[in-house]
PDB file with SEQRES, HELIX, SHEET and CRYST1 records, atoms N, CA, C and O in Angstrom:
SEQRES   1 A   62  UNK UNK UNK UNK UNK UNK UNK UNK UNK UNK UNK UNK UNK          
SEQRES   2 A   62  UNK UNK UNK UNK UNK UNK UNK UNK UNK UNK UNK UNK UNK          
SEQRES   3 A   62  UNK UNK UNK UNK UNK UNK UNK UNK UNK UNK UNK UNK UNK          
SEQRES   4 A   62  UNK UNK UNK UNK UNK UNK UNK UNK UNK UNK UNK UNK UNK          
SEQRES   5 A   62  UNK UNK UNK UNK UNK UNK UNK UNK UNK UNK                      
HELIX    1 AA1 UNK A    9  UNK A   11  5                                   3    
HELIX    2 AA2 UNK A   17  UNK A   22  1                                   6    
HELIX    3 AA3 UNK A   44  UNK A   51  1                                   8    
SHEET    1 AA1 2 UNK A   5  UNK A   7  0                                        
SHEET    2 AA1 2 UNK A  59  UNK A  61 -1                                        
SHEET    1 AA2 2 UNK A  28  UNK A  29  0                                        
SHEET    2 AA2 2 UNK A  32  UNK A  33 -1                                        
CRYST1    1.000    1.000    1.000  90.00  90.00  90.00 P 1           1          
ATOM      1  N   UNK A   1     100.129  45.664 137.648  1.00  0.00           N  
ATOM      2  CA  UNK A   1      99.250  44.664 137.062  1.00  0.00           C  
ATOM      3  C   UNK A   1      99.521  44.611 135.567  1.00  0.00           C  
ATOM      4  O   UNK A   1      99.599  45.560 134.787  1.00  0.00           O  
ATOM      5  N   UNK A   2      99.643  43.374 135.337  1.00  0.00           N  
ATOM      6  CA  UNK A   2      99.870  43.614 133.519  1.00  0.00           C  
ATOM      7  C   UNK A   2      98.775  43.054 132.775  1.00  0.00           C  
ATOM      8  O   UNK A   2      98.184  43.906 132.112  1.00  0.00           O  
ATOM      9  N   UNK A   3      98.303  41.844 132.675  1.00  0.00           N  
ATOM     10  CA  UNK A   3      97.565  41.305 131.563  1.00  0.00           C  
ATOM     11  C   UNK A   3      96.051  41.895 132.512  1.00  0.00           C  
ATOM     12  O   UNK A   3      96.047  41.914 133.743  1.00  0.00           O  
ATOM     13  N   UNK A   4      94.858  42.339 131.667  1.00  0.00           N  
ATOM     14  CA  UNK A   4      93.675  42.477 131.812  1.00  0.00           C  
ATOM     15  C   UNK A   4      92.880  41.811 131.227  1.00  0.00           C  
ATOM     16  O   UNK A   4      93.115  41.383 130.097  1.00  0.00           O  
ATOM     17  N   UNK A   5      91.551  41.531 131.995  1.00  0.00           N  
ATOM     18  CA  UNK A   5      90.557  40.839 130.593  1.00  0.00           C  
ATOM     19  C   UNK A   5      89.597  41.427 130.693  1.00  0.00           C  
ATOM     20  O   UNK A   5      89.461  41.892 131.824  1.00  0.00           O  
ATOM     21  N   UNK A   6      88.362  41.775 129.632  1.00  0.00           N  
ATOM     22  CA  UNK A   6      87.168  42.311 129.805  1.00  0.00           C  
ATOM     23  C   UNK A   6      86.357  41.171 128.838  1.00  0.00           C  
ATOM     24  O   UNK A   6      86.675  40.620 127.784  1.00  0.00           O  
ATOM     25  N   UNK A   7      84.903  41.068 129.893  1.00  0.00           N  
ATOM     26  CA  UNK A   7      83.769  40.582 129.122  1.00  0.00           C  
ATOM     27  C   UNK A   7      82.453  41.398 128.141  1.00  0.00           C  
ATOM     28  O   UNK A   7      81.547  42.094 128.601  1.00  0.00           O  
ATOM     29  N   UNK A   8      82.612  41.174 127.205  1.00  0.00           N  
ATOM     30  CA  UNK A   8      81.546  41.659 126.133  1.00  0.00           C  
ATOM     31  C   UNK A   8      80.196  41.321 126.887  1.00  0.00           C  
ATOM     32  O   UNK A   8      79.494  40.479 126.326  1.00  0.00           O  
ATOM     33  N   UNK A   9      79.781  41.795 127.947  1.00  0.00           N  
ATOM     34  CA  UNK A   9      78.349  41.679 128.030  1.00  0.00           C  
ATOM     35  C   UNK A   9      77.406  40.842 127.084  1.00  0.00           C  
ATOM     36  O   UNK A   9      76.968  39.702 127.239  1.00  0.00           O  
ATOM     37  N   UNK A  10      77.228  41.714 126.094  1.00  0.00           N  
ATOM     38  CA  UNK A  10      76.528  41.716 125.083  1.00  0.00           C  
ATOM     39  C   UNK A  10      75.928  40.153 124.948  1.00  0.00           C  
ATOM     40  O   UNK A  10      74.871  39.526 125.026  1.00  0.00           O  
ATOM     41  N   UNK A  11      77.695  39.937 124.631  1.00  0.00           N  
ATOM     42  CA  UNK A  11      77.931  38.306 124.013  1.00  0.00           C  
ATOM     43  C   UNK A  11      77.865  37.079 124.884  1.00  0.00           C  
ATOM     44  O   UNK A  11      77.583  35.934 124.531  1.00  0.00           O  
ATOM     45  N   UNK A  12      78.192  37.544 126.149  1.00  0.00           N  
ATOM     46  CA  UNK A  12      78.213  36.779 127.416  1.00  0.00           C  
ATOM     47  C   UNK A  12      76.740  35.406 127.533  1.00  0.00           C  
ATOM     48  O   UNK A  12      75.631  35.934 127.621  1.00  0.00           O  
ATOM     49  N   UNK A  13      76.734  34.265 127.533  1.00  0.00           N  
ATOM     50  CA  UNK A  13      75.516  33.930 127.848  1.00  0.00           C  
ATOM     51  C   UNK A  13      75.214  33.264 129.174  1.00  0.00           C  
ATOM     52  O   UNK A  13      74.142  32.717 129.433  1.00  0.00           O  
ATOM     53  N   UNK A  14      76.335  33.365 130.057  1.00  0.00           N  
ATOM     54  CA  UNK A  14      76.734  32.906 131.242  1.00  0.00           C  
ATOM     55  C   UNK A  14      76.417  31.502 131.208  1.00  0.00           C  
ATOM     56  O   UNK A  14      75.444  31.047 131.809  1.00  0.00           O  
ATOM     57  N   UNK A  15      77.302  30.719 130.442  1.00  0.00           N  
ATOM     58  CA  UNK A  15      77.143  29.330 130.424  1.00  0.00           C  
ATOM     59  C   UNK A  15      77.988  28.853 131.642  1.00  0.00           C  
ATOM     60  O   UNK A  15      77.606  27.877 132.287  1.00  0.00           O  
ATOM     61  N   UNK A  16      79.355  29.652 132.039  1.00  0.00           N  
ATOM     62  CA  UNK A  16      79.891  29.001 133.462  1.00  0.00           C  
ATOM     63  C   UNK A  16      81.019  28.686 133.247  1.00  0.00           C  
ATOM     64  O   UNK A  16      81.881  28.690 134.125  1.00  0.00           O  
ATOM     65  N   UNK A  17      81.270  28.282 131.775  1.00  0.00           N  
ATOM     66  CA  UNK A  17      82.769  27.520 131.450  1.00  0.00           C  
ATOM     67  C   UNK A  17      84.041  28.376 131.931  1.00  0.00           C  
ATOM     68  O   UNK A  17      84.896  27.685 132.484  1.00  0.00           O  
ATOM     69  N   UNK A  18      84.340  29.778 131.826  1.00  0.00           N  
ATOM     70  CA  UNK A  18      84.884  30.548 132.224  1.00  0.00           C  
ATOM     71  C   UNK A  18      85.623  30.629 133.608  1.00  0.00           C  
ATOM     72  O   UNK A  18      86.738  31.000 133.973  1.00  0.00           O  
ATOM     73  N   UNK A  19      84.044  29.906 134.462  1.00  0.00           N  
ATOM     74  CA  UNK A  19      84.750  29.863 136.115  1.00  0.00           C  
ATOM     75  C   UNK A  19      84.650  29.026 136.186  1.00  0.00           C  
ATOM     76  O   UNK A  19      84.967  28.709 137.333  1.00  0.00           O  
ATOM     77  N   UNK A  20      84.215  27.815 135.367  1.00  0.00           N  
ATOM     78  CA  UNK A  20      84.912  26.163 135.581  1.00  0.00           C  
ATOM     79  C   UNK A  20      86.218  26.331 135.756  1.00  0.00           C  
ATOM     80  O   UNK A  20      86.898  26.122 136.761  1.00  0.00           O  
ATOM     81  N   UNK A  21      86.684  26.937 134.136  1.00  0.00           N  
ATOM     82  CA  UNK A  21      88.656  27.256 134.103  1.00  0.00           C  
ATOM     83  C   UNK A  21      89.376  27.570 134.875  1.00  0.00           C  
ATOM     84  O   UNK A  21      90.350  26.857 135.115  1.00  0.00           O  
ATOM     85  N   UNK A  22      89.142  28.850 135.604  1.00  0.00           N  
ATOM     86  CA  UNK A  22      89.386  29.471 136.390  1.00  0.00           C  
ATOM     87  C   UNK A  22      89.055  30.656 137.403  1.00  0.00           C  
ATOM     88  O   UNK A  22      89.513  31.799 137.369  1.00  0.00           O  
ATOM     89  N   UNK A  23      87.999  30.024 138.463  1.00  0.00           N  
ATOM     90  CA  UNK A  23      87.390  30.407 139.364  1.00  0.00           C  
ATOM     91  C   UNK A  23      88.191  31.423 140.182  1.00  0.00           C  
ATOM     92  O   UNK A  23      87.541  31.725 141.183  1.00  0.00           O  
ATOM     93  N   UNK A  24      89.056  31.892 140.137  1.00  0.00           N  
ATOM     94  CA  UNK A  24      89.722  32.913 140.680  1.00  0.00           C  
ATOM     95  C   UNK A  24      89.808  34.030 139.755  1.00  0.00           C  
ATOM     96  O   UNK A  24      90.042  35.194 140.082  1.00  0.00           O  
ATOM     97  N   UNK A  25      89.582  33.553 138.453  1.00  0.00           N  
ATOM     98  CA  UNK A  25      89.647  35.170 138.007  1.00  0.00           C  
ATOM     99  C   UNK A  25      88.050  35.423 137.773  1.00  0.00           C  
ATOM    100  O   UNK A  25      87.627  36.440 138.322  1.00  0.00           O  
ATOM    101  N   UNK A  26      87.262  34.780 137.162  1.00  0.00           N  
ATOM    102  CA  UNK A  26      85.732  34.767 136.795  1.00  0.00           C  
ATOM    103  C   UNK A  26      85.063  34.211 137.589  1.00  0.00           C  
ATOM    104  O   UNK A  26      85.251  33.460 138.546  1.00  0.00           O  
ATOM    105  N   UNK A  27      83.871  34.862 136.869  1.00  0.00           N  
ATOM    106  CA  UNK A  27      82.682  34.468 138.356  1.00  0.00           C  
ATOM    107  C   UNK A  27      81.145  34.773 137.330  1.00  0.00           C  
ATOM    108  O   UNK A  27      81.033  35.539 136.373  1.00  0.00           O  
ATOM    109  N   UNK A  28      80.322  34.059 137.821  1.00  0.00           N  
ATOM    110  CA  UNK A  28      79.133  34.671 136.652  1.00  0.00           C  
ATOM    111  C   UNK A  28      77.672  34.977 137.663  1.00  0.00           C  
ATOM    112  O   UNK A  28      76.703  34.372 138.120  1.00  0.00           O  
ATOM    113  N   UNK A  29      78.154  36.054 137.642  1.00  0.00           N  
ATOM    114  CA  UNK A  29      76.978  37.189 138.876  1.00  0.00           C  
ATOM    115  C   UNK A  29      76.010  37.524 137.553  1.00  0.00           C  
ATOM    116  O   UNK A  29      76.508  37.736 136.448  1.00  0.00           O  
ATOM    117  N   UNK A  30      74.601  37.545 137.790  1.00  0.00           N  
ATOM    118  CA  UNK A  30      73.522  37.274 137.294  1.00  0.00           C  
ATOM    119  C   UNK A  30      73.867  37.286 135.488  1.00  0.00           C  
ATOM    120  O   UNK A  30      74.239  38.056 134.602  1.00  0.00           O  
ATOM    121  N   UNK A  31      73.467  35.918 135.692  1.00  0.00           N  
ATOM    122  CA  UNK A  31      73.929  35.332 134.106  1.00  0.00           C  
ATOM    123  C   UNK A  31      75.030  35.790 133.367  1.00  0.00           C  
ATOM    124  O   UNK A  31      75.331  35.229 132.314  1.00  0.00           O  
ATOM    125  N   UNK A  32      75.729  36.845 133.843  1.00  0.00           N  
ATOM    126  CA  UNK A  32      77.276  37.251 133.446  1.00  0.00           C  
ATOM    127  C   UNK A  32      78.402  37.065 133.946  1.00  0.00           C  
ATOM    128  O   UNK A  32      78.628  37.106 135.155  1.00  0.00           O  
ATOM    129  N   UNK A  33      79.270  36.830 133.025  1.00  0.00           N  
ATOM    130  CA  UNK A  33      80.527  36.503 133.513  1.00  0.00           C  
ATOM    131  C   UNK A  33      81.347  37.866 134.010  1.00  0.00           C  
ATOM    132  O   UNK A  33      81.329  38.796 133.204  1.00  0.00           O  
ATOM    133  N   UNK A  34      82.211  38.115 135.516  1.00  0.00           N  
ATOM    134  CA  UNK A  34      82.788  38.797 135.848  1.00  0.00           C  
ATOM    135  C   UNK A  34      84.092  39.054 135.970  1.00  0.00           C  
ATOM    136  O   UNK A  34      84.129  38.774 137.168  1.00  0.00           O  
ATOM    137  N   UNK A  35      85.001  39.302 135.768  1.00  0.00           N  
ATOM    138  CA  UNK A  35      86.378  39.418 135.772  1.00  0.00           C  
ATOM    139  C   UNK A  35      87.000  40.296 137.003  1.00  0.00           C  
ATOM    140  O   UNK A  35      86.903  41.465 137.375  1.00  0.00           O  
ATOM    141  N   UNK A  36      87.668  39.162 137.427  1.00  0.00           N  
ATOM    142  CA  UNK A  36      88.546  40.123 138.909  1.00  0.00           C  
ATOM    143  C   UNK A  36      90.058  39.747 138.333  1.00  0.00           C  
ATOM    144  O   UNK A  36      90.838  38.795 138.362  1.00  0.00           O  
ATOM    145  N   UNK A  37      89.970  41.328 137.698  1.00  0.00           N  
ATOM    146  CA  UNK A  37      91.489  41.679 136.749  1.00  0.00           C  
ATOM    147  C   UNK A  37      93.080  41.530 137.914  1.00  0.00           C  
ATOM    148  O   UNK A  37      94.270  41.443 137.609  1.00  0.00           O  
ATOM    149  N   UNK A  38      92.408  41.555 139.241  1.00  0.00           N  
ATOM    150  CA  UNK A  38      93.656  41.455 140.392  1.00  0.00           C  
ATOM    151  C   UNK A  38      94.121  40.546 140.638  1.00  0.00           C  
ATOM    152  O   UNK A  38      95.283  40.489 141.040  1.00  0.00           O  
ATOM    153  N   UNK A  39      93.085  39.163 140.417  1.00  0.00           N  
ATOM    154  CA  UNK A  39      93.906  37.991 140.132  1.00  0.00           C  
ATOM    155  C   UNK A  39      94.258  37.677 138.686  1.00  0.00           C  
ATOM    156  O   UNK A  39      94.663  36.514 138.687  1.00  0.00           O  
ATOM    157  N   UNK A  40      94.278  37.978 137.937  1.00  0.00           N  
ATOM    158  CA  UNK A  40      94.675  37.632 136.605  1.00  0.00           C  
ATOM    159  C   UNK A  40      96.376  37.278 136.452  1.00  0.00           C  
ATOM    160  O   UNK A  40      96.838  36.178 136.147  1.00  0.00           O  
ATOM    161  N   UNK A  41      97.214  38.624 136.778  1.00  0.00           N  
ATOM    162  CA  UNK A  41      98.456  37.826 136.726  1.00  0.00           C  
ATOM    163  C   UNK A  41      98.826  36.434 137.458  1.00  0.00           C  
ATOM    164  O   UNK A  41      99.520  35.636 136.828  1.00  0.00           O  
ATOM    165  N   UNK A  42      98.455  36.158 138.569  1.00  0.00           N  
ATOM    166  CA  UNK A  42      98.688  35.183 139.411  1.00  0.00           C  
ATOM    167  C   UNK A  42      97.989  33.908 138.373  1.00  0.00           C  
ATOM    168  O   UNK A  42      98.766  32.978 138.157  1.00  0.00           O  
ATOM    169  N   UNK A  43      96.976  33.829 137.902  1.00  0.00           N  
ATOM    170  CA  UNK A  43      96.100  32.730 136.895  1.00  0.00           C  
ATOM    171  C   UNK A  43      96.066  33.060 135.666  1.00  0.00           C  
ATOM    172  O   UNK A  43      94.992  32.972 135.071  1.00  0.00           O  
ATOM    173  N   UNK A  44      97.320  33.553 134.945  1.00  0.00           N  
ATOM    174  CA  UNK A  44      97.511  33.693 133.923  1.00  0.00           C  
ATOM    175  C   UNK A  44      97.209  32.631 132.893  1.00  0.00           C  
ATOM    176  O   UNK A  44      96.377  32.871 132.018  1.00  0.00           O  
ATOM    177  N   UNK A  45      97.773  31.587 132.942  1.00  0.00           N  
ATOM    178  CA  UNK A  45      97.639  30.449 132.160  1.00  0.00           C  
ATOM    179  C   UNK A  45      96.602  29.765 131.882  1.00  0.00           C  
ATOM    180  O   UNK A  45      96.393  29.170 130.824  1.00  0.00           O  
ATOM    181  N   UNK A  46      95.630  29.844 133.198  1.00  0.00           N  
ATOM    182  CA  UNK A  46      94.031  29.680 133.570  1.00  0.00           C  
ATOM    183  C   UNK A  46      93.056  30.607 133.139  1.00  0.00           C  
ATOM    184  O   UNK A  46      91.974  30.375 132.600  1.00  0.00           O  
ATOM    185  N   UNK A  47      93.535  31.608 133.421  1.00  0.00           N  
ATOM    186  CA  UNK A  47      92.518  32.525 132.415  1.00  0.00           C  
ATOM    187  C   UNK A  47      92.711  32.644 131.135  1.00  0.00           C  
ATOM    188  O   UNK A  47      91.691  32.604 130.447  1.00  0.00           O  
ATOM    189  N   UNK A  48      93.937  32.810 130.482  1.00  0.00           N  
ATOM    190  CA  UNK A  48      94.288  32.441 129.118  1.00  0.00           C  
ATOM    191  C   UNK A  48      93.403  31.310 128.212  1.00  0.00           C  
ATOM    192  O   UNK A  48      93.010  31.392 127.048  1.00  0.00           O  
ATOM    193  N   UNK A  49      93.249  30.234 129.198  1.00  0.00           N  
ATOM    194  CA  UNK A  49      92.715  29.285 128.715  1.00  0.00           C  
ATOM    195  C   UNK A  49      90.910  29.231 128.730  1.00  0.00           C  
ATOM    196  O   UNK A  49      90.120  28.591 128.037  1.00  0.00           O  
ATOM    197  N   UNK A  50      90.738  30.077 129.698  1.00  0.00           N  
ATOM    198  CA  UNK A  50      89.199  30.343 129.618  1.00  0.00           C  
ATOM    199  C   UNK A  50      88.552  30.986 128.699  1.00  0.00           C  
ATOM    200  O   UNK A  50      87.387  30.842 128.330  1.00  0.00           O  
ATOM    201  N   UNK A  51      89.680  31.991 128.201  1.00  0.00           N  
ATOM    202  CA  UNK A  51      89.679  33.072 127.189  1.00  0.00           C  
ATOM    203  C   UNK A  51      89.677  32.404 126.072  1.00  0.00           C  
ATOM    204  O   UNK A  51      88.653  32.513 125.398  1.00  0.00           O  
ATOM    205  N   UNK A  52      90.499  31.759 125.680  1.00  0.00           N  
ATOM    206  CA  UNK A  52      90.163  31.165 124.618  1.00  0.00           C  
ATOM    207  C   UNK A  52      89.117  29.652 124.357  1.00  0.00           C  
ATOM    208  O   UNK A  52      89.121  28.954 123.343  1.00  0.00           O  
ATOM    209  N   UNK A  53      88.485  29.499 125.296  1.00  0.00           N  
ATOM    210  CA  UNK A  53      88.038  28.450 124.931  1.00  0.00           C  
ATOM    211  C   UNK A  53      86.326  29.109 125.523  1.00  0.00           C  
ATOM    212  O   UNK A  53      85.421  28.399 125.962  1.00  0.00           O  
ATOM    213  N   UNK A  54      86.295  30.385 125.382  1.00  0.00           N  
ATOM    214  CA  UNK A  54      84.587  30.544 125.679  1.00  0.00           C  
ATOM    215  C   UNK A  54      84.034  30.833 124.271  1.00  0.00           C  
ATOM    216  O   UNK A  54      84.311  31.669 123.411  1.00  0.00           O  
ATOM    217  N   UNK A  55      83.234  29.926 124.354  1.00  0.00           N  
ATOM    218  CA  UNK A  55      82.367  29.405 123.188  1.00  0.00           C  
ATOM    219  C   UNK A  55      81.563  30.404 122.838  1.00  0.00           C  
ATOM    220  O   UNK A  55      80.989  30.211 121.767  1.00  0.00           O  
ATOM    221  N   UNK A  56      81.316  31.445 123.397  1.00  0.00           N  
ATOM    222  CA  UNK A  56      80.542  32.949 122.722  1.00  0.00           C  
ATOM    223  C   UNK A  56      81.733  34.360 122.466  1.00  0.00           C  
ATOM    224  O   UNK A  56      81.286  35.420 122.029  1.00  0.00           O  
ATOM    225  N   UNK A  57      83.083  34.229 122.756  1.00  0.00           N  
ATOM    226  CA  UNK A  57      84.289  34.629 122.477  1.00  0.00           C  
ATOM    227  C   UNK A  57      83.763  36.222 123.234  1.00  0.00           C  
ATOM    228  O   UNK A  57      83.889  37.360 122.781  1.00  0.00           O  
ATOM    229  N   UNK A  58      83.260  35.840 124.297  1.00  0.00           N  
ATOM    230  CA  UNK A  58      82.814  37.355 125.112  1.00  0.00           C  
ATOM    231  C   UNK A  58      84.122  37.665 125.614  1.00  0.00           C  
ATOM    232  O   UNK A  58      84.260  38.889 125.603  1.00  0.00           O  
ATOM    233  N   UNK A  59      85.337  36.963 126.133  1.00  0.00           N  
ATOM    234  CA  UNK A  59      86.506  37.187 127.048  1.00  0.00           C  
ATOM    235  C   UNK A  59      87.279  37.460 125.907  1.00  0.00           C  
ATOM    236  O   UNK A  59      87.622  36.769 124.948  1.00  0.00           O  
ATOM    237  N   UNK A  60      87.606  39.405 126.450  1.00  0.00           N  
ATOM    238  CA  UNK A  60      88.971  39.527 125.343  1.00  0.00           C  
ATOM    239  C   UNK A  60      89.983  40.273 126.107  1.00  0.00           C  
ATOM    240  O   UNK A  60      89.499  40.512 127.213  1.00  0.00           O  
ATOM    241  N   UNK A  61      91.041  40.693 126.017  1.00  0.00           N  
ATOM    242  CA  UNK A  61      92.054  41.016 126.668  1.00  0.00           C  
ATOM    243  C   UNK A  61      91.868  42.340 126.277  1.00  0.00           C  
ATOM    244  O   UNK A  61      91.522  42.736 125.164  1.00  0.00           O  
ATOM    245  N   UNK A  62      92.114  42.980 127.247  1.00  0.00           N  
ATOM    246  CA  UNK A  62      91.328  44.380 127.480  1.00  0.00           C  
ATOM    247  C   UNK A  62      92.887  44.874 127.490  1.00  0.00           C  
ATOM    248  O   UNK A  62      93.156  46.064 127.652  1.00  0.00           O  
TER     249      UNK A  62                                                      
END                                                                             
């Protein structure tokens, strides 16, 4: 497995945009966003793009 991502809790406000992007890697189980790091290589480009475009910058590459 190569690329990982982790969500900052903290920062998370589970707005959804994350698994709009890409619903195979994220998921937002009670108001948080979740990361299933096993699909990540396969939706690289999709999660990349979720990553950078979440508006509370909770998704960072772990």
């Amino acid at each position: 497995m190569g690329t990982k991502f982790k969500i900052n809790s903290d920062d998370c406000t589970g707005c959804g945009l994350c698994e709009d992007a890409c619903p195979e890697v994220f998921k937002i189980v009670d108001e948080k966003s979740t990361v299933n790091n096993e699909a990540v290589d396969k939706n690289i480009a999709a999660a990349t793009e979720a990553m950078k475009s979440c508006p509370d910058n909770a998704i960072v590459s772990a």
